[in-house]
PDB file of N, H, CA, C and O in Angstrom:
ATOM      1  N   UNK A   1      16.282 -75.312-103.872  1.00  0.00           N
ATOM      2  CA  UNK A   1      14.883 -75.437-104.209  1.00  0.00           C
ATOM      3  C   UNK A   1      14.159 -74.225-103.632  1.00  0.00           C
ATOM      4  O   UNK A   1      13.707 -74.354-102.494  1.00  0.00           O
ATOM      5  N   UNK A   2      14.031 -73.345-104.110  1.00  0.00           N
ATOM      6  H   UNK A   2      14.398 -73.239-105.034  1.00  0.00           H
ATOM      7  CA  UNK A   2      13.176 -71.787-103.945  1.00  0.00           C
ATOM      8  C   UNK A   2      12.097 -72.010-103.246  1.00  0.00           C
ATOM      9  O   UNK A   2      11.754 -71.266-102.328  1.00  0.00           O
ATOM     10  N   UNK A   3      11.511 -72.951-103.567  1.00  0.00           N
ATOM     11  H   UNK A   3      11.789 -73.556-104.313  1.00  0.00           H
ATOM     12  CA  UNK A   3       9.563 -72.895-103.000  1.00  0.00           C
ATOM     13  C   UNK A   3      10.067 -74.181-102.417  1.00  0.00           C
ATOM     14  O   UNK A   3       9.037 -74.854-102.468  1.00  0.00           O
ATOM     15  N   UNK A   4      11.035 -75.000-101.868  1.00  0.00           N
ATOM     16  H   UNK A   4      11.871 -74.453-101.826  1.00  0.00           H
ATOM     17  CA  UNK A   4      10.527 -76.111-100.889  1.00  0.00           C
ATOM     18  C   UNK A   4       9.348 -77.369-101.420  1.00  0.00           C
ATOM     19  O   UNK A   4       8.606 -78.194-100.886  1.00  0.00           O
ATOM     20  N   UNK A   5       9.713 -76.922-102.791  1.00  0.00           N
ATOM     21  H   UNK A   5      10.315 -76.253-103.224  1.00  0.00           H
ATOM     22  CA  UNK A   5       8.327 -77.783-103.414  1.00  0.00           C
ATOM     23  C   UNK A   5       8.401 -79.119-104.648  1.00  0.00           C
ATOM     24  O   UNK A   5       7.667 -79.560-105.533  1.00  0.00           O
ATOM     25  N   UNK A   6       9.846 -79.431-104.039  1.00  0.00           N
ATOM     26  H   UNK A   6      10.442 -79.073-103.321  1.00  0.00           H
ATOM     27  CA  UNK A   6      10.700 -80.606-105.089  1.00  0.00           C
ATOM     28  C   UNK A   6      10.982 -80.318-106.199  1.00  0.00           C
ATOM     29  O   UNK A   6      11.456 -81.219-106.890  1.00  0.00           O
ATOM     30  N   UNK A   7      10.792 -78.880-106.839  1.00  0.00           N
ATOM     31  H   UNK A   7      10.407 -78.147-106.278  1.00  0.00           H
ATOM     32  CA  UNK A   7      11.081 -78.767-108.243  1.00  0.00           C
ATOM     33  C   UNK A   7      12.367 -78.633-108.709  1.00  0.00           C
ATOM     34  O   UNK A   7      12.539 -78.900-109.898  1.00  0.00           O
ATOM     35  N   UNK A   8      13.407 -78.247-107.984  1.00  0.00           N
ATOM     36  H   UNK A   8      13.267 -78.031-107.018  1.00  0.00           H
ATOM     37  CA  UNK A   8      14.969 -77.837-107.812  1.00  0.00           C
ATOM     38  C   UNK A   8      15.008 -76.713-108.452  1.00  0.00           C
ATOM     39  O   UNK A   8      13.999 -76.180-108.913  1.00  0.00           O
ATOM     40  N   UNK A   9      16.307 -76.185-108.556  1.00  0.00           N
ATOM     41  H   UNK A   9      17.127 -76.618-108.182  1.00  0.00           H
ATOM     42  CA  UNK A   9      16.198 -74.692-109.223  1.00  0.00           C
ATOM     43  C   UNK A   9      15.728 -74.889-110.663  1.00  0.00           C
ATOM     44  O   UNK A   9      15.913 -75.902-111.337  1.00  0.00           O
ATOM     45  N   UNK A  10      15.005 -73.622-111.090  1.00  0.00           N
ATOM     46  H   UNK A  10      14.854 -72.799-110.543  1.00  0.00           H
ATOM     47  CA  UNK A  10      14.690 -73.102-112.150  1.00  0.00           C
ATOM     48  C   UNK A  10      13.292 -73.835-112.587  1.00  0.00           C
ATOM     49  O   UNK A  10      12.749 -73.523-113.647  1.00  0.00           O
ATOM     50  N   UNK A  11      12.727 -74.850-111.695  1.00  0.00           N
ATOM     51  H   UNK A  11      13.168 -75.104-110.834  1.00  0.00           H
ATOM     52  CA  UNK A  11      12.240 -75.940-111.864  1.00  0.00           C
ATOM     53  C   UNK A  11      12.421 -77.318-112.778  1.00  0.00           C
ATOM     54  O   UNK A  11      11.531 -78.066-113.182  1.00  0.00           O
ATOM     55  N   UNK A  12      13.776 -77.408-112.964  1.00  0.00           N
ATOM     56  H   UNK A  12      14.499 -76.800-112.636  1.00  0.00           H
ATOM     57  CA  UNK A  12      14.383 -78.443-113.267  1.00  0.00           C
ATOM     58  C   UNK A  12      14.380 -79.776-112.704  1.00  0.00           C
ATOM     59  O   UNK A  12      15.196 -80.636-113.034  1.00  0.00           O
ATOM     60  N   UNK A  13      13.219 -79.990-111.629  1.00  0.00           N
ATOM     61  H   UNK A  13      12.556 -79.292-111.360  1.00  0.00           H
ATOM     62  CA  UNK A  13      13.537 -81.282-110.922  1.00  0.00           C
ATOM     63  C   UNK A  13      14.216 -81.375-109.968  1.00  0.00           C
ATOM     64  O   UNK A  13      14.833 -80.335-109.734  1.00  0.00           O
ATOM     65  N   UNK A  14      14.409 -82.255-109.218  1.00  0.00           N
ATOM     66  H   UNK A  14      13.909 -83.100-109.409  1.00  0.00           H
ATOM     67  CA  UNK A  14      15.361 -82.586-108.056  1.00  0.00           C
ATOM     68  C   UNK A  14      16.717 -83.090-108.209  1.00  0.00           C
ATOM     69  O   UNK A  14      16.791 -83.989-109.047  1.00  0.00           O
ATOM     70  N   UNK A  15      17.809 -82.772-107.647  1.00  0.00           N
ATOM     71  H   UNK A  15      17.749 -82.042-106.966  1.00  0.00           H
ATOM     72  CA  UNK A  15      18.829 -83.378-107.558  1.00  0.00           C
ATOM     73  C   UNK A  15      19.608 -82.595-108.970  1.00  0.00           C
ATOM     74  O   UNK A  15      20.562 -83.125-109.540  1.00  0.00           O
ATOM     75  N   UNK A  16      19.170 -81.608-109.288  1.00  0.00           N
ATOM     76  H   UNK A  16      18.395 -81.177-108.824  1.00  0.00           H
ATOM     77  CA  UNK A  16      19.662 -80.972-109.837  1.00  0.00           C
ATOM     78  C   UNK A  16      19.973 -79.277-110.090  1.00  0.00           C
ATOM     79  O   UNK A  16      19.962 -78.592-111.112  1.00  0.00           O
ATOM     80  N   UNK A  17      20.353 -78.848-108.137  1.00  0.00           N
ATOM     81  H   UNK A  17      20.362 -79.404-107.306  1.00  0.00           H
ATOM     82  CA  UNK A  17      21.174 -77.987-108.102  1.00  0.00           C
ATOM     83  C   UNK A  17      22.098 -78.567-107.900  1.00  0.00           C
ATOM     84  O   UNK A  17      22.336 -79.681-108.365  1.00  0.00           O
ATOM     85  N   UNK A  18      23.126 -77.646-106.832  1.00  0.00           N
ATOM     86  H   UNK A  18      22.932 -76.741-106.454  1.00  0.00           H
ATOM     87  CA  UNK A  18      24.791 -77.636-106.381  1.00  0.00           C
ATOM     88  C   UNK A  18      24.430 -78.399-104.794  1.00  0.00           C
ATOM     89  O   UNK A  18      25.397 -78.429-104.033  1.00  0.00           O
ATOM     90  N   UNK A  19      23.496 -78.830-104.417  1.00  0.00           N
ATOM     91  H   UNK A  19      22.710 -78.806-105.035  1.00  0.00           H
ATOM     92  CA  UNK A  19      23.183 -79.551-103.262  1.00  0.00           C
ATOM     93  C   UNK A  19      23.620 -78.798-101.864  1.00  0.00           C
ATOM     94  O   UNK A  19      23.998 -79.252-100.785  1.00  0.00           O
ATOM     95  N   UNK A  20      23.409 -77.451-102.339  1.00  0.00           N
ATOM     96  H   UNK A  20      23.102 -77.082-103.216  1.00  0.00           H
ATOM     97  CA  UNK A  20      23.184 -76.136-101.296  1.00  0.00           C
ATOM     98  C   UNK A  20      22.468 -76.559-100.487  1.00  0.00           C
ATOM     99  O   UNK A  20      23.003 -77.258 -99.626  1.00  0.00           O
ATOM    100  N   UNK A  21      21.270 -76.380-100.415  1.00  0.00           N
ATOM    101  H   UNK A  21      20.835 -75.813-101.115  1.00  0.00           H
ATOM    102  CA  UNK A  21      19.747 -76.545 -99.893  1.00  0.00           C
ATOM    103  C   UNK A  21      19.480 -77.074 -98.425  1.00  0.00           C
ATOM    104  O   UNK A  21      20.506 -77.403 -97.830  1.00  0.00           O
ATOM    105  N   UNK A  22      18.852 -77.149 -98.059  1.00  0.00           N
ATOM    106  H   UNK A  22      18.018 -76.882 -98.542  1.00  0.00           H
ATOM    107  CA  UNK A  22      18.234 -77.543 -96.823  1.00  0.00           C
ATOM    108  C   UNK A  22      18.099 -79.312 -96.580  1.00  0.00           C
ATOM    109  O   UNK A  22      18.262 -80.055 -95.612  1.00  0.00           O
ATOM    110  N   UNK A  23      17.746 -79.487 -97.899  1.00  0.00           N
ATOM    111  H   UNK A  23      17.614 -78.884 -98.686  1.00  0.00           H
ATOM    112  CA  UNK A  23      17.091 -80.781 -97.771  1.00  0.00           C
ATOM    113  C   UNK A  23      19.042 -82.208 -98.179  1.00  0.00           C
ATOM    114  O   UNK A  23      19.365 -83.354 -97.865  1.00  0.00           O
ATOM    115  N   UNK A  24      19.552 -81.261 -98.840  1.00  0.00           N
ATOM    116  H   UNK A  24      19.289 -80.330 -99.095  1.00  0.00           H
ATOM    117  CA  UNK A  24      21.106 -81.959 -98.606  1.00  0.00           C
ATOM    118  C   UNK A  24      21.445 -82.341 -97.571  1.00  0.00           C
ATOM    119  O   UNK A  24      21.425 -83.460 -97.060  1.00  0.00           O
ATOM    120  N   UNK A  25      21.966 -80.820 -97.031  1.00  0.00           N
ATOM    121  H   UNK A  25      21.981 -79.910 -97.446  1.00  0.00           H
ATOM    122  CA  UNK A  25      22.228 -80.834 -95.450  1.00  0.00           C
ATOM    123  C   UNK A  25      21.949 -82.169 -94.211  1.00  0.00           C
ATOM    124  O   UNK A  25      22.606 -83.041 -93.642  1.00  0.00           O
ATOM    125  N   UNK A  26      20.644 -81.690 -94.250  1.00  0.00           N
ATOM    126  H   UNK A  26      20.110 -80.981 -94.712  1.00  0.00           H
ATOM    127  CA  UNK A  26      19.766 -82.930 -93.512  1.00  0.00           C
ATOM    128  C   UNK A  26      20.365 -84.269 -93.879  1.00  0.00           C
ATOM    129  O   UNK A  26      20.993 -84.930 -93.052  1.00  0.00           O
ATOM    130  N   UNK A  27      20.187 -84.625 -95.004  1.00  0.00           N
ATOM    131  H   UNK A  27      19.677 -84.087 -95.675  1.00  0.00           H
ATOM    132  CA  UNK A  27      19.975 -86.020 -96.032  1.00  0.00           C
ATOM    133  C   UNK A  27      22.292 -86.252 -95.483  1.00  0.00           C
ATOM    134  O   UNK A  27      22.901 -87.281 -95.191  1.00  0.00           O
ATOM    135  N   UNK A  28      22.598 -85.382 -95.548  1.00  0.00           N
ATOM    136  H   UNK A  28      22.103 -84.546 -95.785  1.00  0.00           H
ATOM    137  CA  UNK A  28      24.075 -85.800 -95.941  1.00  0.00           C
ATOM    138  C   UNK A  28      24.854 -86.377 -94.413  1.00  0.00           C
ATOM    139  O   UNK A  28      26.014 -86.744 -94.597  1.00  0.00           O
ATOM    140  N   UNK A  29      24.429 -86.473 -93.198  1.00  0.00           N
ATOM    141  H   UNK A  29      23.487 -86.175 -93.049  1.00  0.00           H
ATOM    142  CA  UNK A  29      24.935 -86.625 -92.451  1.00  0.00           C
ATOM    143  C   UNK A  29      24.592 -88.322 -92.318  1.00  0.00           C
ATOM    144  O   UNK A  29      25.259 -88.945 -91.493  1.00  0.00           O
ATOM    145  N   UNK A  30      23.670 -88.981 -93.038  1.00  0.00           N
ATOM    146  H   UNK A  30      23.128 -88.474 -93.708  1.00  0.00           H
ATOM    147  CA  UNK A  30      23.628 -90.150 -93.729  1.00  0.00           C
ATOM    148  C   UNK A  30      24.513 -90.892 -94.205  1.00  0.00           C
ATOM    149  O   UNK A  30      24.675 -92.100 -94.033  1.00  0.00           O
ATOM    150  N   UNK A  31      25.003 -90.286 -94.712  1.00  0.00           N
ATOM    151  H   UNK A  31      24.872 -89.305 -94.852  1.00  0.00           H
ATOM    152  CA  UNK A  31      25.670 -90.795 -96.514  1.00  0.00           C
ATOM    153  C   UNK A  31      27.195 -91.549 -95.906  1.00  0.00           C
ATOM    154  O   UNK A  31      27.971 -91.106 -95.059  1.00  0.00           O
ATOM    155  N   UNK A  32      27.271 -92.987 -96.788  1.00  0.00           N
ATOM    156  H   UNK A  32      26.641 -93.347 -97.476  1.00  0.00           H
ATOM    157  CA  UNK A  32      28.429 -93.300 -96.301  1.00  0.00           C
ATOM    158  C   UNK A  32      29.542 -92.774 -96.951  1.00  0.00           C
ATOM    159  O   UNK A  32      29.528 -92.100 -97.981  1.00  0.00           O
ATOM    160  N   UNK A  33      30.559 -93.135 -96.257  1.00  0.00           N
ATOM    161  H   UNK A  33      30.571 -93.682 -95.420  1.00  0.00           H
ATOM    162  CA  UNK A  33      32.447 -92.086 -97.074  1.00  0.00           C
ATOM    163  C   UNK A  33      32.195 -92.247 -98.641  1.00  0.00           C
ATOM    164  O   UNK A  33      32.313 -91.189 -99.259  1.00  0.00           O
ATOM    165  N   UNK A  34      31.901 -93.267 -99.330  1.00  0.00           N
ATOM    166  H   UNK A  34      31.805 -94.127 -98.828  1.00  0.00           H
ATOM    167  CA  UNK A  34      32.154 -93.607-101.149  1.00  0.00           C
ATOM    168  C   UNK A  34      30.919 -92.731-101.421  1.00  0.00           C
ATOM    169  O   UNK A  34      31.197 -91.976-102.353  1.00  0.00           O
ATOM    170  N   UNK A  35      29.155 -92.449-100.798  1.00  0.00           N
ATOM    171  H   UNK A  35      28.929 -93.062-100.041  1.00  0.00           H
ATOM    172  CA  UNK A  35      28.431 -91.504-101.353  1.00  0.00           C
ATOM    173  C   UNK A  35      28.558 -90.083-101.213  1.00  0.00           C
ATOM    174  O   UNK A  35      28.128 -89.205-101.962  1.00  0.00           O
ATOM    175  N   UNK A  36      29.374 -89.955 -99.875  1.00  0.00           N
ATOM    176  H   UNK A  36      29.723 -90.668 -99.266  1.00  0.00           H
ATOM    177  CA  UNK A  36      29.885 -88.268 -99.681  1.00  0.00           C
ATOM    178  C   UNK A  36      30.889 -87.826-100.503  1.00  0.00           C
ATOM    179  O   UNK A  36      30.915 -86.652-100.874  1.00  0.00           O
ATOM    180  N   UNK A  37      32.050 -88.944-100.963  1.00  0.00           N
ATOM    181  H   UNK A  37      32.029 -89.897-100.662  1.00  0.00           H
ATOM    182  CA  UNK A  37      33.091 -88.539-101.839  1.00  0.00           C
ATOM    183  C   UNK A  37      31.813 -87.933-103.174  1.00  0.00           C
ATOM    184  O   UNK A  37      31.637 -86.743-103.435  1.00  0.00           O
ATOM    185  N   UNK A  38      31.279 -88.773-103.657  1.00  0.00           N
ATOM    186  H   UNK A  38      31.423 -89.740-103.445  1.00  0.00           H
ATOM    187  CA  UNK A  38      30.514 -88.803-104.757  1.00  0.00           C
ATOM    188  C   UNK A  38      30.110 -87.399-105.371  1.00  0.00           C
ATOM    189  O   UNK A  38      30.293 -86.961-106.507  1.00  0.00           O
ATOM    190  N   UNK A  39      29.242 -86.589-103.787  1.00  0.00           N
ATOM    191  H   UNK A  39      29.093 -86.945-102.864  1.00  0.00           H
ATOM    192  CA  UNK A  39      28.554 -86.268-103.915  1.00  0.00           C
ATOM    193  C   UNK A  39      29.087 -84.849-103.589  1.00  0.00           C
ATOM    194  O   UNK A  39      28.391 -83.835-103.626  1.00  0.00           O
ATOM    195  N   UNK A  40      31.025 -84.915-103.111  1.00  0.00           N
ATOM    196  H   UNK A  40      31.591 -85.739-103.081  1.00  0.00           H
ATOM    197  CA  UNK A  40      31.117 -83.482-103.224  1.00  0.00           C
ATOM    198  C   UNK A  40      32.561 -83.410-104.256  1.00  0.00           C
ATOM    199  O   UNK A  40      33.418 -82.527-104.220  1.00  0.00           O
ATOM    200  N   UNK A  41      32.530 -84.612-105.158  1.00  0.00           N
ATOM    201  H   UNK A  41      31.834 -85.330-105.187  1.00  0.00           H
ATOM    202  CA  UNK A  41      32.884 -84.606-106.290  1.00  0.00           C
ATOM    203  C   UNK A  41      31.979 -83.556-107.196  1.00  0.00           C
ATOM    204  O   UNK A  41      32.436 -82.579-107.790  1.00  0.00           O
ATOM    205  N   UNK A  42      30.340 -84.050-107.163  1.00  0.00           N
ATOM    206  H   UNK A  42      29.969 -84.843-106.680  1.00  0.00           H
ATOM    207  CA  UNK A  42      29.942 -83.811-108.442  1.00  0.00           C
ATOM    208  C   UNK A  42      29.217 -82.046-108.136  1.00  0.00           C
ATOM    209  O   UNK A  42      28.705 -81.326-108.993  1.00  0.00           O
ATOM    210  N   UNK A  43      29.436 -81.681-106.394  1.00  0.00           N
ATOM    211  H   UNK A  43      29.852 -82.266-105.698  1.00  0.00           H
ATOM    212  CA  UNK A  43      29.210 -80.579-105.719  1.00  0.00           C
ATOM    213  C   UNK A  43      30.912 -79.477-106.992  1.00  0.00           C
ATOM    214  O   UNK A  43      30.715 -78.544-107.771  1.00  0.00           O
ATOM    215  N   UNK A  44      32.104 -80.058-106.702  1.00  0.00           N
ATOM    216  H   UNK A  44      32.264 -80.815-106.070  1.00  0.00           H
ATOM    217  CA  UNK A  44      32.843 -79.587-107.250  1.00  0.00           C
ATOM    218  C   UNK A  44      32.580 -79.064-108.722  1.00  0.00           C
ATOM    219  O   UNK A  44      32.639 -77.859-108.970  1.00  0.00           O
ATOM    220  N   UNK A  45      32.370 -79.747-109.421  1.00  0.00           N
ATOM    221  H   UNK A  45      32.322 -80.726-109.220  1.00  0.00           H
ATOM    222  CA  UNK A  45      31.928 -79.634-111.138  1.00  0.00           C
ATOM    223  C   UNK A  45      31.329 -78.687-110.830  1.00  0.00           C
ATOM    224  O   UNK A  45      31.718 -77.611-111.285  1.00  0.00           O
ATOM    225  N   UNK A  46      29.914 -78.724-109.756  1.00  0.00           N
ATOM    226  H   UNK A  46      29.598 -79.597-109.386  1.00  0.00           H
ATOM    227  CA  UNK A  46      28.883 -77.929-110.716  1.00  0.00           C
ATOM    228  C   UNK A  46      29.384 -76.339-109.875  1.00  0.00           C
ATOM    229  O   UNK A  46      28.710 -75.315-109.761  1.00  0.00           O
ATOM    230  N   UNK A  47      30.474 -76.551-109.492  1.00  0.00           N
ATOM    231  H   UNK A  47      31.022 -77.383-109.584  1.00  0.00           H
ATOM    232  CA  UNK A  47      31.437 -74.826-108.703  1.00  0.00           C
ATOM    233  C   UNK A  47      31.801 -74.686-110.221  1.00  0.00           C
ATOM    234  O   UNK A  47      31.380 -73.820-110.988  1.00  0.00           O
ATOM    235  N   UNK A  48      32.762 -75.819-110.533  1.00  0.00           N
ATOM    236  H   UNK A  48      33.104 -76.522-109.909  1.00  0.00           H
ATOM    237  CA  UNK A  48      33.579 -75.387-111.563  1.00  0.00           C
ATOM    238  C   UNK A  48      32.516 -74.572-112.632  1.00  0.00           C
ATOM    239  O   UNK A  48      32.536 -73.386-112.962  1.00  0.00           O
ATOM    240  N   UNK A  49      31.674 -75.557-113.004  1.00  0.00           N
ATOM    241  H   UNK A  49      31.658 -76.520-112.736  1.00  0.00           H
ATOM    242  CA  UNK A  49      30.920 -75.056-114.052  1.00  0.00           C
ATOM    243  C   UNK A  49      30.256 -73.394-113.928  1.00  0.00           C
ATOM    244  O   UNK A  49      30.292 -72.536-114.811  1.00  0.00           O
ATOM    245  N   UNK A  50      29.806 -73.303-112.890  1.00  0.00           N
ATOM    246  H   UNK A  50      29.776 -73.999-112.173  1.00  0.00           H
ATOM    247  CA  UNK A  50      29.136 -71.574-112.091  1.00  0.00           C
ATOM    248  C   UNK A  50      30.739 -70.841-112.645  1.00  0.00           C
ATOM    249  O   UNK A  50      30.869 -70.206-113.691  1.00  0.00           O
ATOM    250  N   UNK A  51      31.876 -71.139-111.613  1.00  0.00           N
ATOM    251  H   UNK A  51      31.770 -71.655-110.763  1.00  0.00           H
ATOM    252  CA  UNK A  51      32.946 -70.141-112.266  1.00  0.00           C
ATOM    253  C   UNK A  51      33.136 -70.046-114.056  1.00  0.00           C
ATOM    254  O   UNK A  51      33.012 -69.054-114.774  1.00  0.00           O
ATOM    255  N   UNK A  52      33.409 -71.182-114.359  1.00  0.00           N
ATOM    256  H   UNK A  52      33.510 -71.988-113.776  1.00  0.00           H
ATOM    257  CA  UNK A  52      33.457 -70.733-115.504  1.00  0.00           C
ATOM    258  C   UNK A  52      32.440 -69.534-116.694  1.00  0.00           C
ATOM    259  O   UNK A  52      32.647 -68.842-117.691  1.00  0.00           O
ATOM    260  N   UNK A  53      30.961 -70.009-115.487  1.00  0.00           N
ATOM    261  H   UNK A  53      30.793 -70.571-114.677  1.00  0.00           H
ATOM    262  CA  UNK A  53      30.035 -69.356-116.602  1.00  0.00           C
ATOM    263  C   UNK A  53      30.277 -68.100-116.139  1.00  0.00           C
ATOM    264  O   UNK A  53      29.718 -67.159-116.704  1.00  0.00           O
ATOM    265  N   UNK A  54      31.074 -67.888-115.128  1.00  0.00           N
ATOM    266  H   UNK A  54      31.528 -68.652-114.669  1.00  0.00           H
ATOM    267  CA  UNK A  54      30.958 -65.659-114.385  1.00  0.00           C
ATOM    268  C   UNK A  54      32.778 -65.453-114.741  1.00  0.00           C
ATOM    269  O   UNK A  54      33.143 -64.277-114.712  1.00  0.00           O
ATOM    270  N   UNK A  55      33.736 -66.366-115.019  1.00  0.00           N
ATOM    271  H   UNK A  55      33.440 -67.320-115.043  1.00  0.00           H
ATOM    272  CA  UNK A  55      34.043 -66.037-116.166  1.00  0.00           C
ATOM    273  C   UNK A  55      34.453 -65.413-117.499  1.00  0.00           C
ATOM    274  O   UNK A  55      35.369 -64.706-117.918  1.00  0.00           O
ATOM    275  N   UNK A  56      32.961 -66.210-118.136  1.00  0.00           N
ATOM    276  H   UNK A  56      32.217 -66.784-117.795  1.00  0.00           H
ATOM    277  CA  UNK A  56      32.605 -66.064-119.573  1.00  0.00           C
ATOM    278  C   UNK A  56      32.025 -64.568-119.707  1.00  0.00           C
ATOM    279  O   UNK A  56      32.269 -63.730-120.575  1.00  0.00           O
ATOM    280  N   UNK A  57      31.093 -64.480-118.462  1.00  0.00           N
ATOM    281  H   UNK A  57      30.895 -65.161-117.757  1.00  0.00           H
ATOM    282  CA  UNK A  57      30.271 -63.411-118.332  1.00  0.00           C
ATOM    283  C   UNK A  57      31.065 -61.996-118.444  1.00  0.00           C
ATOM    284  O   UNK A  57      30.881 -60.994-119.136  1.00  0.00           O
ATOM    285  N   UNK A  58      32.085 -62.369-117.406  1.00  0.00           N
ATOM    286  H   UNK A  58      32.235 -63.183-116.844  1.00  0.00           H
ATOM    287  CA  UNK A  58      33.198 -60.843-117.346  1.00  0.00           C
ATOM    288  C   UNK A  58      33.894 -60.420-118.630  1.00  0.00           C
ATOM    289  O   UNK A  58      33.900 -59.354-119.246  1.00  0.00           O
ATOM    290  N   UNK A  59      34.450 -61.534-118.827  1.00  0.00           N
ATOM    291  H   UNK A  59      34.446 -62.400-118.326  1.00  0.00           H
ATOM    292  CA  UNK A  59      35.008 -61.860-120.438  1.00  0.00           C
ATOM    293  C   UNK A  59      33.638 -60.922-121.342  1.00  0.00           C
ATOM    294  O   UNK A  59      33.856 -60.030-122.161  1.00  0.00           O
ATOM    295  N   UNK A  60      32.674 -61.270-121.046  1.00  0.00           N
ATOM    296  H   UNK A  60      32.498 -61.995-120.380  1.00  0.00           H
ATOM    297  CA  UNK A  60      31.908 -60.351-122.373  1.00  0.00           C
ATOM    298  C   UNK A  60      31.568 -59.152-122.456  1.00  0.00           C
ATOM    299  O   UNK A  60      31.149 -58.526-123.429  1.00  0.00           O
ATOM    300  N   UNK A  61      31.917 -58.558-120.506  1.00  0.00           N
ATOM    301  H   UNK A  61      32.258 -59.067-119.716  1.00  0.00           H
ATOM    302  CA  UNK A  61      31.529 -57.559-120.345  1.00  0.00           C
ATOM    303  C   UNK A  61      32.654 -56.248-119.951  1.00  0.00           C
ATOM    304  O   UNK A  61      32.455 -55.089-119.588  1.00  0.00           O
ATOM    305  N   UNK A  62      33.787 -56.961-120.185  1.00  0.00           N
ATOM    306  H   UNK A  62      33.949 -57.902-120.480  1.00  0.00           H
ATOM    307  CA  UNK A  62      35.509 -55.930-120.807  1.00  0.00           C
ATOM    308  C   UNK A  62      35.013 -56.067-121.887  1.00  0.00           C
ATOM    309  O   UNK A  62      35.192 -54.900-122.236  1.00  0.00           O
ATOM    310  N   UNK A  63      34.366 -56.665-123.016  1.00  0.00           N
ATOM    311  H   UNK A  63      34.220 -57.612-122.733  1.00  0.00           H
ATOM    312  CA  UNK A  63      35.319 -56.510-124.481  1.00  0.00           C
ATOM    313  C   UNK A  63      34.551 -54.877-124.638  1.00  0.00           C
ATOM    314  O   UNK A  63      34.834 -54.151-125.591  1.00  0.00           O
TER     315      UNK A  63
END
């Protein structure tokens, strides 16, 4: 969240970066074992998804 101001990146809302942030951090030392699995399950995807898109990116920028 860039500005600290609940909007999440790009201003997309909350809870919808990679749960980088400041306000994770804090919040995650909370979380019981089944919401931490959860939550660096869906931390994984959104890696996967970033690699894939840099990638796609390199891929366009050999051809």
């Amino acid at each position: 969240m860039p500005r600290f101001d609940g909007s999440g990146p790009m201003g997309q809302g909350p809870l919808t970066g990679r749960g980088m942030g400041p306000c994770n951090y804090r919040g995650r030392r909370f979380l019981t074992k089944k919401e931490e699995l959860e939550s660096l399950k869906e931390e994984e995807l959104a890696l996967k998804e970033d690699l894939m898109a840099v990638r796609e990116r390199i891929e366009e920028i050999e051809k």
